[in-house]
C-alpha positions in Angstrom: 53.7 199.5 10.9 56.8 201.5 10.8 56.6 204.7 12.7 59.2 206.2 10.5 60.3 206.1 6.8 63.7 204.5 8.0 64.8 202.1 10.3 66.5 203.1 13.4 70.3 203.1 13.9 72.2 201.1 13.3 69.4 199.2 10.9 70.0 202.3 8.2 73.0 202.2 7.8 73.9 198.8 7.6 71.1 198.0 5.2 72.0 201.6 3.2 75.3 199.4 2.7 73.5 196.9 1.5 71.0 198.4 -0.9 74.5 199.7 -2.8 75.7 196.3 -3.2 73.3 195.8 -5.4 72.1 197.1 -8.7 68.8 195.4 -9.3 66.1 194.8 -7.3 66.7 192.6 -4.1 63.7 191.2 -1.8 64.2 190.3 1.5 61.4 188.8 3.9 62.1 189.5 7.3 61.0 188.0 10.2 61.6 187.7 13.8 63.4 190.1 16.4 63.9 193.2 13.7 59.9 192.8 12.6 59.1 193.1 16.5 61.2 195.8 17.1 61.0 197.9 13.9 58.1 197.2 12.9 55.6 196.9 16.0 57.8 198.5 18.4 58.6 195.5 21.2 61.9 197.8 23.1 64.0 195.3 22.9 67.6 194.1 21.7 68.4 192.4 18.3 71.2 192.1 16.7 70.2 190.5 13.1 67.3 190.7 10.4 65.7 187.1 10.0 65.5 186.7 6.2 63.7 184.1 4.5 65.2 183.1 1.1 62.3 182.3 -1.2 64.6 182.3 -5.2 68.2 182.8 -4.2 69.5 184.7 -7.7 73.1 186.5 -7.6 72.3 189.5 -5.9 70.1 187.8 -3.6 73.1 185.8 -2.2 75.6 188.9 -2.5 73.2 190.4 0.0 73.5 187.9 2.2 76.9 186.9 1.7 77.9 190.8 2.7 75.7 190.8 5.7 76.0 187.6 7.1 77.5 187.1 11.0 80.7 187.8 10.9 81.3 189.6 7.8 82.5 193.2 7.6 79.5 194.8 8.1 78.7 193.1 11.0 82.0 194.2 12.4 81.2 197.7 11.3 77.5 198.1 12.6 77.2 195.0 15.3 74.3 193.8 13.5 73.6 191.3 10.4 71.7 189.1 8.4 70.7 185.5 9.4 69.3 183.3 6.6 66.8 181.2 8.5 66.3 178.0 7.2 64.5 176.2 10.1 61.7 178.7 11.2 58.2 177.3 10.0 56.0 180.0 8.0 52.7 179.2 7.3 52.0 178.4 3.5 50.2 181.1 2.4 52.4 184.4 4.0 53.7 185.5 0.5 50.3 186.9 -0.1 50.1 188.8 3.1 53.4 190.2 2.8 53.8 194.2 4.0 56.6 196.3 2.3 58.6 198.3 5.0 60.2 201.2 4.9 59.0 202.0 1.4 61.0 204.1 -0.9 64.1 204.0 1.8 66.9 202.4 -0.4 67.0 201.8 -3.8 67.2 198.3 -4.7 66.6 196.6 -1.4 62.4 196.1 -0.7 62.4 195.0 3.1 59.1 192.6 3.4 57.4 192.1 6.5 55.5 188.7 7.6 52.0 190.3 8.5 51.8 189.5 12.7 49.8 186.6 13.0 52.6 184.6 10.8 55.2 186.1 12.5 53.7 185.3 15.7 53.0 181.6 14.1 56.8 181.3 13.4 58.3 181.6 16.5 55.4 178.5 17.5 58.2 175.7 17.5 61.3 177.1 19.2 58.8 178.9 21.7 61.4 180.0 23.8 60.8 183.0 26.4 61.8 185.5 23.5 59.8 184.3 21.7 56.7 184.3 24.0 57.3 187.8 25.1 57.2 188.7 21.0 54.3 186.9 21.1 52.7 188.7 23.5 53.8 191.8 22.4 52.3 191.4 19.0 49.2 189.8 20.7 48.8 193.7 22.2 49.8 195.8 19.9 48.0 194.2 16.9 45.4 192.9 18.5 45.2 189.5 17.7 41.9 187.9 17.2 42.5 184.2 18.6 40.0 182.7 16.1 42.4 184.2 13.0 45.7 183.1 15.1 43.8 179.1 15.5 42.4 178.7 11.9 45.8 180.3 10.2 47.5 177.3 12.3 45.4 174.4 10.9 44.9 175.3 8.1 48.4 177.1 6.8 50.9 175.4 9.4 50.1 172.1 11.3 50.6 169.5 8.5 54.3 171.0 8.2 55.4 170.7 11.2 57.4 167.8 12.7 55.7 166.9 16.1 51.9 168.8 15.9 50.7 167.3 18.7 53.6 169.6 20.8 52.5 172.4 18.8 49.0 171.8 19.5 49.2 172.2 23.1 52.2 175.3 22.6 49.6 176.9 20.8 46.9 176.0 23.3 49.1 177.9 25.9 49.8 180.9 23.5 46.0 181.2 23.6 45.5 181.2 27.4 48.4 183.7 27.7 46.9 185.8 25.5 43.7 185.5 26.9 45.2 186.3 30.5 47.1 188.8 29.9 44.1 190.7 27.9 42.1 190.4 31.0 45.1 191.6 33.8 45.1 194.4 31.4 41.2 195.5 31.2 41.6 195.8 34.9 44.8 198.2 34.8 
């Protein structure tokens, strides 16, 4: 969870920007790089908020549509907002949402994947990002593998495209875990 009410610079200002756009309520669900860093505290670079559109309404898209790459406030703070359309959620994260950064702007409620979904998101590109995430959140949370394995069949298998690759991507998520809980006893 957030170790401050805010989000660090230049996250508060940008989204401060935002959350005057705006004057009802607008709910973004964030995953990816900013819920690492922000939220569980991986020290790392990242220069957008992944936001999951769930019922685009008008100030929904004027949020994004004023955040977006290339936009003004990207040029004024170096970060943004990337509507991700590809990532993979399993089906039942909306009821294990976490609101972040509570009370910090007045129409914007920043939602948080809990970490075993956000972990479970990043299962298909599985780049080396997005295993050191992985890891990271396997630490800091800790994950319990058992949670990690039944979340996958039973919330995010039959969506994905090729689940025999994920099968085995998830096998080696496991065994990385695993490893680096051990190299870590010793230490």
């Amino acid at each position: 969870m957030p170790t401050s009410s805010r989000p660090q610079q230049p996250w508060d200002g940008f989204l401060k920007e935002l959350d005057s756009a705006v004057d009802t309520i607008v709910r973004l669900d964030c995953i990816g790089g900013f819920a690492v860093t922000q939220i569980y505290g991986l020290d790392r670079p990242t220069g957008d908020v992944d936001v999951v559109e769930l019922a685009p309404d008008i100030a929904t898209k004027t949020i994004i549509h004023l955040g977006i790459q290339g936009g003004a406030l990207h040029t004024k703070y170096g970060v943004y907002l990337d509507h991700v359309g590809v990532a993979k959620l399993p089906e039942n994260y909306g009821e294990r949402l976490i609101e972040i950064f509570a009370g910090a702007y007045k129409n914007l409620r920043l939602m948080a994947v809990d970490p075993y979904d956000l972990a479970l998101s990043k299962l298909e590109r599985n780049n080396q990002k997005d295993r050191d995430d992985v890891r990271h959140l396997a630490r800091s949370v800790p994950f319990d593998l058992s949670l990690l394995k039944e979340r996958y069949a039973k919330e995010l298998r039959w969506q994905l495209g090729v689940p025999g690759r994920e099968d085995l991507t998830l096998q080696l998520w496991t065994e990385m875990i695993q490893e680096d809980k051990v190299s870590h006893r010793g230490k």
